[in-house]
C-alpha positions in Angstrom: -16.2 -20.4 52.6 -19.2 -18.7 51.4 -17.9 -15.2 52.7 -14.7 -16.1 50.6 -16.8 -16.8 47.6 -18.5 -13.7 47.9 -15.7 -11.4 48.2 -14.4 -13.4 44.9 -17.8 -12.2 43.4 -18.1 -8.7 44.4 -14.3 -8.2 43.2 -15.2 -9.8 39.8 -18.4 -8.0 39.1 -16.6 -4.3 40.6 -14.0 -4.8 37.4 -14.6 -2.5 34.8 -16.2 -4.3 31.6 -14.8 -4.4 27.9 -16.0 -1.5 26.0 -17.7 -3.5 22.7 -19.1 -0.7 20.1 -19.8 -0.2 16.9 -17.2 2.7 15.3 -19.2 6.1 14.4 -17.3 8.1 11.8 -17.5 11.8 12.4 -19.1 13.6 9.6 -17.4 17.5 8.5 -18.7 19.3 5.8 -15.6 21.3 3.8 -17.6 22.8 1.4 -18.4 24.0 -2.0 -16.3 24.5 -5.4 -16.7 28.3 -6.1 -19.4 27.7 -8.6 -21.2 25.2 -6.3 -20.2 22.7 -9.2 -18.6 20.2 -6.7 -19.3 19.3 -2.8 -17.1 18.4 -0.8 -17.4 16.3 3.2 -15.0 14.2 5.1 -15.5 11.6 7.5 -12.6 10.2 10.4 -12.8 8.6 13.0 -10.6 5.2 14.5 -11.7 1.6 13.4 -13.4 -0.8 15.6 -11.7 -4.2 16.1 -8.3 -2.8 14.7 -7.9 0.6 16.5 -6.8 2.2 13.1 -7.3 5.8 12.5 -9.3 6.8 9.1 -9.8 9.6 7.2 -12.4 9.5 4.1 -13.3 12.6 1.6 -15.5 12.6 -0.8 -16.1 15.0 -3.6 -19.2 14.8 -5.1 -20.5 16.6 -8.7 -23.7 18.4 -7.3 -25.4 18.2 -11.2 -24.9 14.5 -11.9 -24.7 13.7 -7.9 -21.4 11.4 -9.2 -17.9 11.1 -8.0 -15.6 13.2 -9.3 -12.4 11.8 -11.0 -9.9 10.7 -8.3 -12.5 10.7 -5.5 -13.0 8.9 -2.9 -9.9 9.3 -1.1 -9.6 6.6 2.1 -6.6 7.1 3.9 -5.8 4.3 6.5 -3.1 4.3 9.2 -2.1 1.0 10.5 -0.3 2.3 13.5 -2.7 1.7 16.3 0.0 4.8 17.9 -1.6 7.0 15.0 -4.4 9.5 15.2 -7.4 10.5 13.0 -5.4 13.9 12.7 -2.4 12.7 11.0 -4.8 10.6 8.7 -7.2 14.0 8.2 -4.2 15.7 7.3 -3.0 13.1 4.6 -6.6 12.6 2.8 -6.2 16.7 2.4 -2.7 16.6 0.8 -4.7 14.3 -1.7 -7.7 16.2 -1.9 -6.1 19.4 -3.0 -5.7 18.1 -6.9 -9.3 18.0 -6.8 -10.4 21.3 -4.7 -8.0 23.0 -3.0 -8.5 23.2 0.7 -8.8 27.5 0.4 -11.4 27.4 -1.9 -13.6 25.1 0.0 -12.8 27.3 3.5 -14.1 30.2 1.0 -17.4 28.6 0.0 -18.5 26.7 2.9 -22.4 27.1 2.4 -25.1 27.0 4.6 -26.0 24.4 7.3 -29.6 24.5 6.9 -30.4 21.5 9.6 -28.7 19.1 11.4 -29.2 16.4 13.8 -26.4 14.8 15.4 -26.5 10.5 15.5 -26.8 10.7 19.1 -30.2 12.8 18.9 -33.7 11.3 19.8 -36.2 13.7 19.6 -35.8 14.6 15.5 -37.3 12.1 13.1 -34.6 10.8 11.1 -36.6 10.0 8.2 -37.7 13.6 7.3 -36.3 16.6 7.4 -37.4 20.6 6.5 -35.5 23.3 6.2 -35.5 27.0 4.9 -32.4 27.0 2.5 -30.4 30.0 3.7 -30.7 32.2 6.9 -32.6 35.0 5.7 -35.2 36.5 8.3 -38.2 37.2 7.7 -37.4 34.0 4.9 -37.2 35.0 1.0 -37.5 31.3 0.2 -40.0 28.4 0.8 -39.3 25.8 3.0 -37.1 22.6 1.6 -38.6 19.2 2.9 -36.7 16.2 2.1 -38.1 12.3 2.9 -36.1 9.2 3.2 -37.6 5.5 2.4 -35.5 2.5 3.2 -36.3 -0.1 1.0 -35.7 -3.8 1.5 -33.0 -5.6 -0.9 -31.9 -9.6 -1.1 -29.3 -9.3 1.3 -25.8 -10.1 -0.7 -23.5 -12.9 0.0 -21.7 -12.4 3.4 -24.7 -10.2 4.7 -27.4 -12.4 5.0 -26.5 -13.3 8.8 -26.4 -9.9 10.0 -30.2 -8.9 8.8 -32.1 -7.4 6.1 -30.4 -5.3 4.0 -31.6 -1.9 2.8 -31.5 0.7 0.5 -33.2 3.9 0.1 -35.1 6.8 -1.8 -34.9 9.9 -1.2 -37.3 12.0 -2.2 -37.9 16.3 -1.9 -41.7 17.3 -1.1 -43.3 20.8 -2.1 -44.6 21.6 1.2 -47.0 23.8 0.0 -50.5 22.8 -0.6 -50.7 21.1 -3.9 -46.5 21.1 -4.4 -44.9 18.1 -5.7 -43.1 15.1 -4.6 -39.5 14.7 -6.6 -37.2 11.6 -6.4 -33.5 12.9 -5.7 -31.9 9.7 -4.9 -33.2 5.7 -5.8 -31.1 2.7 -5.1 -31.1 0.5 -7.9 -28.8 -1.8 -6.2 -27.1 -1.3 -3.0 -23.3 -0.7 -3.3 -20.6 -3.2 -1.6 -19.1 -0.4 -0.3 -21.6 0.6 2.4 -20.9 -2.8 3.9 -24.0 -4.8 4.8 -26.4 -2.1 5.3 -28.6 -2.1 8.1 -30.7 1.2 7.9 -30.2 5.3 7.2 -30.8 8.7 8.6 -30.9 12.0 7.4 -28.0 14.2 9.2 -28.6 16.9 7.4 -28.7 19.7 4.6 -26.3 21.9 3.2 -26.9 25.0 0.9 -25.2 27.0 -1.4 -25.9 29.8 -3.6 -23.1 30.6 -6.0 -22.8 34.2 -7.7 -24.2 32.0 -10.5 -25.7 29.1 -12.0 -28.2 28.3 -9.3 -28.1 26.9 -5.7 -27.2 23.3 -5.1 -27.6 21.4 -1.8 -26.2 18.5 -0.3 -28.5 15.8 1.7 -26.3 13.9 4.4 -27.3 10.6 5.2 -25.5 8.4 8.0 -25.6 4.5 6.9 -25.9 2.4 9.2 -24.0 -1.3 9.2 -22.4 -4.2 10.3 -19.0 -3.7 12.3 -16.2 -5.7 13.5 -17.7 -4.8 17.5 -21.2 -3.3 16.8 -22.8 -1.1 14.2 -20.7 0.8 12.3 -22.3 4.5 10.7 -20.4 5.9 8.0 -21.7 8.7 5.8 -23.2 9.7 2.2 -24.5 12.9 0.7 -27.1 13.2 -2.0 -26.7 16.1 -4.3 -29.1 18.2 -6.7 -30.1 22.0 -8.1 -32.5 23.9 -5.6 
């Protein structure tokens, strides 16, 4: 009986487990309006819990670091048979009244750093950069600081944890430069979903024929799934 019962137990524990994660959206810069007036990323991925596929873009004016008219565009499919592709390819067909696909492919920018969710060794607080790839550099280093800071959690997030906001700020890195706010939440917005905490991703650069290079800060959010924690993503715009 007790060799019975043990067989019953090695066969149990030998069956693969349920896979329970959060649902990480992956982040693709498209790129730049041709006079660096507008930034453009999208994010896809498939939904936890429901197994739908999603496609986000978001077009962001890089002067007031606003929304554009008509953006965001979410596209949805729910057809657990459907892939991220088919949603990708959906969100474009709506993106193109904005900025046509070929002019962001023309004016992609500079990806001045990146580090991936998955990476350990970076600090994901801080980040510094030289703006373009230009060797020996032309330009001073760009170093940009993230703050979460702690807000009454809203109704329907108080069970999950604190909820948090953030400021982002740019630091001189010289000797005796100065610390700039880029980004302060006021308030944090209902549509980062209960959030739990932030990272920098990463920093994108542009330098138009005119006007003045812009960049674009991308920051993964990190909050409360259906399965686990979900990270979506944000950017955070300004002039260099």
């Amino acid at each position: 009986m007790r060799l019975l019962q043990f067989a019953l137990l090695a066969a149990t524990l030998s069956l693969p487990l349920p896979a329970i994660a959060g649902d990480a959206a992956t982040p693709n810069v498209l790129g730049f309006s041709a006079d660096g007036s507008i930034f453009a990323f999208e994010e896809y991925g498939v939904q936890d819990g429901s197994g739908f596929s999603y496609a986000n873009r978001f077009y962001i004016d890089t002067k007031t670091d606003r929304f554009v008219e008509a953006s965001p565009i979410r596209v949805t499919l729910e057809d657990e048979s459907a892939a991220p592709p088919e949603a990708r390819i959906r969100a474009r067909q709506f993106g193109e009244a904005i900025v046509p696909q070929a002019v962001l492919d023309a004016n992609p920018g500079f990806t001045a750093g990146w580090n991936a969710l998955t990476e350990r060794s970076a600090d994901p607080s801080r980040i510094v950069v030289l703006p373009r790839p230009v060797f020996p550099a032309i330009d001073p280093p760009v170093e940009f600081r993230l703050v979460e800071i702690p807000f009454a959690s809203p109704s329907g997030c108080a069970d999950f944890g604190d909820t948090v906001g953030f400021r982002l700020l740019r630091i001189d890195p010289t000797p005796g430069g100065a610390t700039t706010v880029v980004h302060e939440d006021k308030a944090v917005p209902a549509s980062r979903r209960c959030p739990l905490g932030y990272a920098i991703g990463g920093v994108q650069t542009f330098y138009p024929g005119s006007g003045g290079p812009v960049f674009a800060v991308m920051v993964a959010v990190r909050s409360v799934g259906f399965e686990g924690p979900d990270h979506r993503w944000i950017a955070v715009t300004g002039r260099l």
